[in-house]
C-alpha positions as CSV (number, residue, x, y, z in Angstrom):
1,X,-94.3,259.9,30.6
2,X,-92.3,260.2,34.4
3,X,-94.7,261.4,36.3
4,X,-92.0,261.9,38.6
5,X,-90.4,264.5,36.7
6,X,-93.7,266.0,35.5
7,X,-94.7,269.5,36.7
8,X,-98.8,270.3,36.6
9,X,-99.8,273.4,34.8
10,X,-101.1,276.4,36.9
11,X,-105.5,275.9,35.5
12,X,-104.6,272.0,36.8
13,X,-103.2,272.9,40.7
14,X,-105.7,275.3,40.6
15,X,-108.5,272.9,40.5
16,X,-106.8,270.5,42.5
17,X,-106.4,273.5,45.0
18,X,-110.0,274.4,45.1
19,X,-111.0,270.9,45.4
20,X,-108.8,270.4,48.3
21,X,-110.5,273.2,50.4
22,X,-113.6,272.0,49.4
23,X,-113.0,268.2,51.0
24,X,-111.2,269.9,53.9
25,X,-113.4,272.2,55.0
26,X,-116.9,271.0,53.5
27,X,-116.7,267.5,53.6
28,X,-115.0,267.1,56.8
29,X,-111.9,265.3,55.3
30,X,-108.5,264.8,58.1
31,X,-105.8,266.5,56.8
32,X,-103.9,263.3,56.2
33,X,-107.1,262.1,53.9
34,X,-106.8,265.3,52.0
35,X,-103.2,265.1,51.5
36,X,-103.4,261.4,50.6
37,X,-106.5,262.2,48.2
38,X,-104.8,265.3,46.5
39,X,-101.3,263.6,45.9
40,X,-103.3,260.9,44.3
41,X,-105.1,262.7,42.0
42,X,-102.3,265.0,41.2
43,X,-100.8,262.5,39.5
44,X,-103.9,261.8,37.7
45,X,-103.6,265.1,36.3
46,X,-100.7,265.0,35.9
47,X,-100.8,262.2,33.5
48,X,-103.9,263.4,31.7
49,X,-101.9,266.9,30.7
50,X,-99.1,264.5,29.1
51,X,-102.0,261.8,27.8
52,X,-103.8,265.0,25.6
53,X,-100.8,267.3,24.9
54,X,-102.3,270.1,26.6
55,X,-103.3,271.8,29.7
56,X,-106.0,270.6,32.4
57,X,-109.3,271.8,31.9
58,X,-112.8,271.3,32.1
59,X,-113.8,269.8,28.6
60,X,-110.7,267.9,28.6
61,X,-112.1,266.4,31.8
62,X,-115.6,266.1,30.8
63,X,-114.4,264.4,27.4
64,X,-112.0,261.5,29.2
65,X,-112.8,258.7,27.3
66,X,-112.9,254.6,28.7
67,X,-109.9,254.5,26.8
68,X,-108.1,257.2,28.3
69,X,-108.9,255.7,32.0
70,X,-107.3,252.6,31.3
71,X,-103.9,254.4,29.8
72,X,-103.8,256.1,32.7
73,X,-103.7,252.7,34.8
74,X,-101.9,251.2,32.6
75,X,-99.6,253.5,32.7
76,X,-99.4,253.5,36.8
77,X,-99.1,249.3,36.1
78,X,-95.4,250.6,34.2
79,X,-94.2,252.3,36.7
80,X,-95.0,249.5,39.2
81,X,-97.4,251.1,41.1
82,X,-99.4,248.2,43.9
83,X,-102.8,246.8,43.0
84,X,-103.6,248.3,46.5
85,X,-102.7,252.1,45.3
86,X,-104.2,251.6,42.2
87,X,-107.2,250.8,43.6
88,X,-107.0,254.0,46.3
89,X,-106.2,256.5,43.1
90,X,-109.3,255.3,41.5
91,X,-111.3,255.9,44.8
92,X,-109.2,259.2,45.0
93,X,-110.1,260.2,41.2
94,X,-113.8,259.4,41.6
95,X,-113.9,261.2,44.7
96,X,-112.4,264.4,42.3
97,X,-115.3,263.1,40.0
98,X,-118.0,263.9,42.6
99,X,-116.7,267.3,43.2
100,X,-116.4,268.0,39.7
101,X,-120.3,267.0,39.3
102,X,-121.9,269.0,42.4
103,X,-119.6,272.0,42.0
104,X,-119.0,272.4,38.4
105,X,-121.8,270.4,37.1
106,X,-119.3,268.4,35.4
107,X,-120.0,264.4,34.6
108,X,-117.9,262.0,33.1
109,X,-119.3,258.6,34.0
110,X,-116.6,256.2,32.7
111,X,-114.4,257.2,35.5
112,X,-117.3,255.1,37.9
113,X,-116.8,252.1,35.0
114,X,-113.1,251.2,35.9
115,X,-112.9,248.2,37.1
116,X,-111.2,247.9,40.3
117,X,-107.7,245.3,40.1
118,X,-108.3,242.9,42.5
119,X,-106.2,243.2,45.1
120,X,-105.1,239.8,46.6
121,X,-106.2,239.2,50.3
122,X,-103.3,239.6,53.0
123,X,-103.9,238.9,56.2
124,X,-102.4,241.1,59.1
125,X,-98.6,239.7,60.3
126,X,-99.5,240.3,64.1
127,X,-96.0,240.6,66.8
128,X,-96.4,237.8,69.2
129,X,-96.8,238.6,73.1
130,X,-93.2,237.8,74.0
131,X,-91.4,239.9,71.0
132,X,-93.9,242.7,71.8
133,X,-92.5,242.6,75.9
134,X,-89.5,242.5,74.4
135,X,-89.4,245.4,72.2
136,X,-90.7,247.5,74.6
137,X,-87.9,246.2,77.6
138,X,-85.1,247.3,74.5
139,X,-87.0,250.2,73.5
140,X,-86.2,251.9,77.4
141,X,-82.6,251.4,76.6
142,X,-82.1,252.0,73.5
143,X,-81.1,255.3,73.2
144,X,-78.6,257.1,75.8
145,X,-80.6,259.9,76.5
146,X,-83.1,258.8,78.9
147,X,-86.1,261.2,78.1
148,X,-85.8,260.0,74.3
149,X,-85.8,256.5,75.6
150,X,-89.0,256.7,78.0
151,X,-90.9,258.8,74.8
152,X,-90.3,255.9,72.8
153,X,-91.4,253.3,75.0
154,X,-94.8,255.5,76.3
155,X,-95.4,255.5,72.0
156,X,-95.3,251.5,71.6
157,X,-97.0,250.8,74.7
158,X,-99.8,253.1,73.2
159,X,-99.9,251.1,69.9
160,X,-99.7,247.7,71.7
161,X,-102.1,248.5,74.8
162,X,-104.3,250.6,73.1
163,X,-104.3,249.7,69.4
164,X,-103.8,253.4,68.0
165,X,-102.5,254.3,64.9
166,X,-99.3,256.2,64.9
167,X,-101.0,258.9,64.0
168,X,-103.3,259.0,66.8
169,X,-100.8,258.5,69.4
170,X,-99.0,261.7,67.8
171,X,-102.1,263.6,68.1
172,X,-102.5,263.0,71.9
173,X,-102.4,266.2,73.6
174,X,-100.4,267.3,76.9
175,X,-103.2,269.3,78.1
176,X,-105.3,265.9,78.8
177,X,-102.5,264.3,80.6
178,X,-103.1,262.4,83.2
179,X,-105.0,260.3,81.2
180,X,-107.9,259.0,82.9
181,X,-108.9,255.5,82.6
182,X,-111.2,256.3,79.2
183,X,-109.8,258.5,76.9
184,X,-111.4,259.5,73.6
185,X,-109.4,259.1,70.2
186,X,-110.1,261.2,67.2
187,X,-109.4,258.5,64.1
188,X,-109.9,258.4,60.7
189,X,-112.6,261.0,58.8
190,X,-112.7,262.9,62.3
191,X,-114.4,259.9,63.9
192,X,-114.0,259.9,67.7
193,X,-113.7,256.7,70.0
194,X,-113.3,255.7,73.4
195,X,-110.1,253.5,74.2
196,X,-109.8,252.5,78.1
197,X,-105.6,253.2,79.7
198,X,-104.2,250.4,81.3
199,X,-102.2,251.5,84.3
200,X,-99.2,249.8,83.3
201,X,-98.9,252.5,79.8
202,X,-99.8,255.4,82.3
203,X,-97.0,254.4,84.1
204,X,-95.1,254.0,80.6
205,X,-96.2,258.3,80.2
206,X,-96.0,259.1,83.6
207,X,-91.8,258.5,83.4
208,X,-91.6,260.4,80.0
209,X,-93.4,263.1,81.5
210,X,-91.5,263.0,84.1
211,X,-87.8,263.3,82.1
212,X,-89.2,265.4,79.5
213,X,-87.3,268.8,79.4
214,X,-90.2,270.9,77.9
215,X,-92.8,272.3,79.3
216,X,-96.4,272.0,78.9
217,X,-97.9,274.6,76.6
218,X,-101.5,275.6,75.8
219,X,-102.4,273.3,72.7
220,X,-99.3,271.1,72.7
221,X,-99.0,267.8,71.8
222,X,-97.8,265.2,74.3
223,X,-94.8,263.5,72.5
224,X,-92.3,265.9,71.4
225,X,-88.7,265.8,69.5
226,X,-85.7,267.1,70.3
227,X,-86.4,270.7,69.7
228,X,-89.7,270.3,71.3
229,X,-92.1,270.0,68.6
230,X,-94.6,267.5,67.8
231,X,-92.8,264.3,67.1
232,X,-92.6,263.0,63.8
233,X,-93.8,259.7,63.1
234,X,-90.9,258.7,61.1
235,X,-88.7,259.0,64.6
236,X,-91.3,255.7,65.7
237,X,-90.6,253.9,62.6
238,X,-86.8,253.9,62.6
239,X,-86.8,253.3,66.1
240,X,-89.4,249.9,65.9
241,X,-86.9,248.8,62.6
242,X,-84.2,248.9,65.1
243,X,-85.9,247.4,67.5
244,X,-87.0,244.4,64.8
245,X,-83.7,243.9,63.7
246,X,-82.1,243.8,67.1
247,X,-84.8,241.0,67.9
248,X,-84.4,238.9,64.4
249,X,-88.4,240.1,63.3
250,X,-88.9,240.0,59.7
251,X,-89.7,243.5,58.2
252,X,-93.5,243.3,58.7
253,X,-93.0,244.0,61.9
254,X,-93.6,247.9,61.9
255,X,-95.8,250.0,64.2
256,X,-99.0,249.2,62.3
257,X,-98.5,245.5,63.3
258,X,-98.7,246.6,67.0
259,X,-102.2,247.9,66.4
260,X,-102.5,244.3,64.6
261,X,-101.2,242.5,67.7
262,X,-103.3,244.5,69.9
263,X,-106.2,243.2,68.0
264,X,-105.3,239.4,67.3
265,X,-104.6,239.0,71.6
266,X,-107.8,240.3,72.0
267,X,-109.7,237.7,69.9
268,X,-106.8,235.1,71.2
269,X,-108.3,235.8,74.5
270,X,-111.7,235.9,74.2
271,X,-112.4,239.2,73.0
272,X,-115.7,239.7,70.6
273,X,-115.5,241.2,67.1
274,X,-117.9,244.5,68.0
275,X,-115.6,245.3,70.9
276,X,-112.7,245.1,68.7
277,X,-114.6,247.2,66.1
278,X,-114.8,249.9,68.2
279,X,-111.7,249.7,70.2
280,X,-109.7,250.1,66.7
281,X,-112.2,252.4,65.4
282,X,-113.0,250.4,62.0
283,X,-116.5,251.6,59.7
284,X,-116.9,248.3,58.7
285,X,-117.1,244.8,60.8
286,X,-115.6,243.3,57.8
287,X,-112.9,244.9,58.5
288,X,-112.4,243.5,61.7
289,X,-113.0,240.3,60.2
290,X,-109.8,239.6,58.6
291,X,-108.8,239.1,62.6
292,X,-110.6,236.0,62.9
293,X,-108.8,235.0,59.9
294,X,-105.2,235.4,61.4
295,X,-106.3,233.3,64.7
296,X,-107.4,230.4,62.7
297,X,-103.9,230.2,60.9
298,X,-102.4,230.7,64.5
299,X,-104.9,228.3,65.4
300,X,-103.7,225.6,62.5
301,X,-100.1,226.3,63.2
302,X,-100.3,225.4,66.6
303,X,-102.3,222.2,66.1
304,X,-100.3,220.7,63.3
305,X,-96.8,221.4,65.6
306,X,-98.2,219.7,68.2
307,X,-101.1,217.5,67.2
308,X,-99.4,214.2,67.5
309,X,-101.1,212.9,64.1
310,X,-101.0,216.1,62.5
């Protein structure tokens, strides 16, 4: 089977329709979750029409046997699909599973049996201090129109000074601008946090505002593109690759790794794991954890360099 070059039958995107407006509007899903979830199990049913021969239903789902699970990854372990997205389509399917159970009174338990791959632990690949100035000194020139240039260096400062995901330095609104010194962040699942504004990324917004040629409008977002619409956050990420490439940084350094600098200068400086928790908006203080990790391989780097008996 290509799943690439599969087309789902009209009973399957039905379901997956109905399911989606279920997890957007009853469950409280972002958008970006629901699109991430739903292209995820797509091509779970996707796979499952080509597995049996026949169109999606019900008691085709119901009847999915052990053995049928473990085609399907097997079959995403053909295509080279990561350990990491394999394990996200299993939470994705099981998720589907739930749905299927409280709405349609529909169980299948083996899909709660897969076993997980493991997925082999990577630590964050944090910017250093000076490459992070530097991007953002090259990232105010680097375009010749100077509005374009100022938007791009108000996003990174964001991402560095504030550790925001792309997405929620995208979401910003105009309307709240000035920022004050706290501003609330709406993250993942909906989840709001506080994130303080250093002066010196207000200042960063205040010349963007300043050259930007639109005008505010009722509901609009603060960073815009060309033809004044919300900026897409593919615009950032060619923008920080040639910024890294301009500066010789290998390709891990990408947006995401500014919200991972953000984070390891913190605990560099003193900063404690809760605060960092809720600064970056994590569920979990384990994930915050993996931060403590990075600074002691920082830590060991620096020592062997310059330990004279290292």
């Amino acid at each position: 089977m290509n799943k690439r070059n599969q087309y789902l039958s009209e009973p399957g995107l039905s379901l997956l329709k109905e399911w989606r407006n279920f997890a957007f509007e009853f469950k409280r899903y972002s958008l970006n979750t629901v699109e991430s979830y739903s292209r995820d199990v797509k091509i779970f049913l996707m796979f499952v029409e080509s597995h049996l021969g026949d169109k999606i239903s019900l008691h085709s789902l119901k009847n999915l046997t052990p053995l049928d699970f473990r085609s399907w990854l097997a079959d995403e372990r053909k295509f080279g699909t990561s350990t990491g997205s394999i394990t996200r389509y299993i939470s994705s399917v099981r998720e589907f599973y739930n749905w299927l159970n409280e709405k349609k009174g529909l169980e299948n338990l083996s899909v709660f049996n897969i076993q997980s791959p493991r997925k082999e632990k990577k630590l964050p690949r944090p910017i250093s201090k000076v490459d992070a100035i530097k991007m953002l000194s090259l990232a105010s020139a680097n375009t010749i129109t100077p509005w374009l240039a100022a938007r791009n260096t108000a996003v990174i400062a964001l991402l560095y000074g504030c550790g925001l995901r792309i997405s929620e330095a995208l979401d910003l609104k105009r309307k709240n601008y000035p920022f004050p010194e706290i501003i609330k962040v709406q993250g993942k699942g909906n989840k709001e946090r506080i994130i303080p504004i250093l002066p010196i990324i207000n200042t960063y917004i205040d010349k963007y505002i300043q050259l930007c040629p639109f005008r505010k409008t009722e509901g609009g977002h603060l960073f815009l593109g060309k033809r004044g619409k919300k900026l897409n956050p593919r615009i950032i990420q060619k923008e920080i690759c040639h910024l890294r490439l301009q500066l010789g940084l290998p390709a891990t350094a990408t947006p995401h790794a500014l919200r991972h600098s953000f984070a390891t200068h913190l605990l560099s400086a003193g900063g404690d794991l809760r605060t960092i928790q809720e600064l970056l908006g994590h569920t979990s203080l384990t994930s915050t954890q993996i931060y403590t990790d990075v600074d002691e391989v920082r830590l060991m780097k620096v020592y062997k360099e310059t330990h004279p008996k290292a």
